[in-house]
C-alpha positions in Angstrom: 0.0 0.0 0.0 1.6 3.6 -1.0 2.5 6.0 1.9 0.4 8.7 2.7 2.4 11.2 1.6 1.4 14.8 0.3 4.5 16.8 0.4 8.0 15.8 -0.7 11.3 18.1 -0.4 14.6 16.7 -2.6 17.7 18.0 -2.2 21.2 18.0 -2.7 23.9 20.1 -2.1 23.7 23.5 -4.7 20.1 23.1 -5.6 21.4 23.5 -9.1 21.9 19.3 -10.8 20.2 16.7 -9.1 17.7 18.0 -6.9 15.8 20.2 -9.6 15.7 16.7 -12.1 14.6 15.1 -9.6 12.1 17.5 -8.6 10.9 17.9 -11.9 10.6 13.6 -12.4 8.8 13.1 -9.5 6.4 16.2 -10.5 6.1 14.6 -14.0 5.1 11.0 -12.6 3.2 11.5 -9.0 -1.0 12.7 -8.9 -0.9 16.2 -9.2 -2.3 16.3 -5.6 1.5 15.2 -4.2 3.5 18.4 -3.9 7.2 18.4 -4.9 9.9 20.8 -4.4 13.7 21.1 -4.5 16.1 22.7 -2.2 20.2 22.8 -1.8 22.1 22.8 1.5 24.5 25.1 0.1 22.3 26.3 -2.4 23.5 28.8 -5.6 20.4 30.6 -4.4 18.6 32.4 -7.5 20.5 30.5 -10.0 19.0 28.9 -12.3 19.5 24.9 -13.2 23.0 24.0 -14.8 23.0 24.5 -18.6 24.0 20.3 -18.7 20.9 19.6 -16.9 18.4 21.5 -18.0 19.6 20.2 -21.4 18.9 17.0 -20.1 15.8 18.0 -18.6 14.7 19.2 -22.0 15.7 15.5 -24.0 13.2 13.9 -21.1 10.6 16.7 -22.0 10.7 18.6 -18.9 11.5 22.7 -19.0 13.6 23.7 -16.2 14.0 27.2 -17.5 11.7 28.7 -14.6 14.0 26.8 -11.9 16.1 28.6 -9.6 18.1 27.9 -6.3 16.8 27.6 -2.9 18.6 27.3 0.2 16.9 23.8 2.7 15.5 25.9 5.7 14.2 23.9 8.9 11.1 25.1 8.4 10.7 23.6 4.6 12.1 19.9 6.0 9.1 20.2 8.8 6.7 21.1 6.3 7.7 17.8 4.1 6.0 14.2 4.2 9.3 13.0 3.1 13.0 14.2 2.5 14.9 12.6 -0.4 18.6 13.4 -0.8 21.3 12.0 -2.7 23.8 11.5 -0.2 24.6 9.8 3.5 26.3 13.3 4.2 23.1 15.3 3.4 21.1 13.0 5.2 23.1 13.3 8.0 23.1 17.2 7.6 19.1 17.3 7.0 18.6 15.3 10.2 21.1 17.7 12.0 19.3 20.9 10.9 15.8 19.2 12.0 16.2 16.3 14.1 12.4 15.4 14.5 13.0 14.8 10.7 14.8 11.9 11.3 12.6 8.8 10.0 11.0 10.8 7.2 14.7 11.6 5.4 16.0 8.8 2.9 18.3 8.4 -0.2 17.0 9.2 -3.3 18.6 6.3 -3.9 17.2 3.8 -0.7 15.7 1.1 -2.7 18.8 0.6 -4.8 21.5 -2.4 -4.0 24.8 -0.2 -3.2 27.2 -1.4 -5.7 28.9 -5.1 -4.7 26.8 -5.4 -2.5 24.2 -7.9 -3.8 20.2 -6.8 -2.7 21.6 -5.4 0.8 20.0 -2.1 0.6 17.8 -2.3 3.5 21.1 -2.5 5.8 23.2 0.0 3.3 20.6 2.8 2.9 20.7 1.6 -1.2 23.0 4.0 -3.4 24.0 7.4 -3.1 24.1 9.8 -6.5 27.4 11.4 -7.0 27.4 15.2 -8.0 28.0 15.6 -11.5 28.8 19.6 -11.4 33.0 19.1 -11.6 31.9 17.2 -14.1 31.4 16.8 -18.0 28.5 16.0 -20.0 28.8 12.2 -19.2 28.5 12.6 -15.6 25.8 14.6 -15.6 23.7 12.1 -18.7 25.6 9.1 -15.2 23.3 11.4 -12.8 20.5 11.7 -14.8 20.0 7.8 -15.0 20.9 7.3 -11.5 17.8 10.1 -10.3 16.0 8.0 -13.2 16.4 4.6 -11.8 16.0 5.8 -8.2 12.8 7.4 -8.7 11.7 4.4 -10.5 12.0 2.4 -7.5 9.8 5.3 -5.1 6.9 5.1 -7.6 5.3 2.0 -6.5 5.6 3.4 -2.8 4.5 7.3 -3.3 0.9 6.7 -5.1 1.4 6.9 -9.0 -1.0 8.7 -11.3 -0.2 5.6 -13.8 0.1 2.7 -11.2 
């Protein structure tokens, strides 16, 4: 049975690669009625998605032209159903920032096996998404499949509009 779950925050570090695809997937493939939104913990705050993302973006037939950076506050975590992030670090930071959070924070990548290590991801916490931003165009099309994959596997549990 899906979650009941009405308001989702994703985030990564700048706010400006991962977390805005994401943002934009899950918007794409959830009921209208979930909300989604993105934030950074060290957000480029006003800028608008990287240039390789929203290219991206654009080849999946999502327009992240209106997107721009927003710093994670405590008080957009409290207001959130559940807090995806693409790292352990984050995670850990999130849960810091808002420790009554803690239980409703997860990788974007939790139900992914971590690499070598079989169909463990229930004891691992699944895979983390590496930034792409030092990056070229191949680690940001890596990321993209990754945020792809991941939200592939949330689907099932977050109430589908295409079950």
């Amino acid at each position: 049975m899906p979650l009941a779950i009405r308001r989702i925050l994703v985030l990564c570090e700048g706010n400006h690669c991962r977390s805005p695809l994401a943002e934009a997937l899950l918007r794409k493939a959830l009921d209208p009625g979930i909300e989604v939104r993105s934030a950074g913990l060290g957000a480029l705050v006003a800028q608008p998605a990287h240039e390789e993302t929203r290219r991206l973006a654009a080849e999946l037939g999502l327009d992240l032209e209106a997107h721009r950076g927003r710093q994670v506050s405590p008080e957009l975590i409290r207001d959130s159903d559940l807090v995806l992030v693409m790292d352990r670090a984050q995670k850990e930071a999130c849960e810091a920032l808002t420790p009554h959070a803690r239980g409703r924070v997860f990788l974007l990548g939790h139900w992914l096996s971590s690499e070598g290590e079989g169909t463990d991801a229930g004891k691992t916490g699944g895979q983390e998404i590496a930034d792409p931003i030092q990056g070229g165009p191949e680690a940001h099309r890596l990321a993209c499949e990754h945020i792809q994959g991941a939200i592939q596997t949330w689907l099932p549990r977050l109430a589908p509009r295409n079950p």
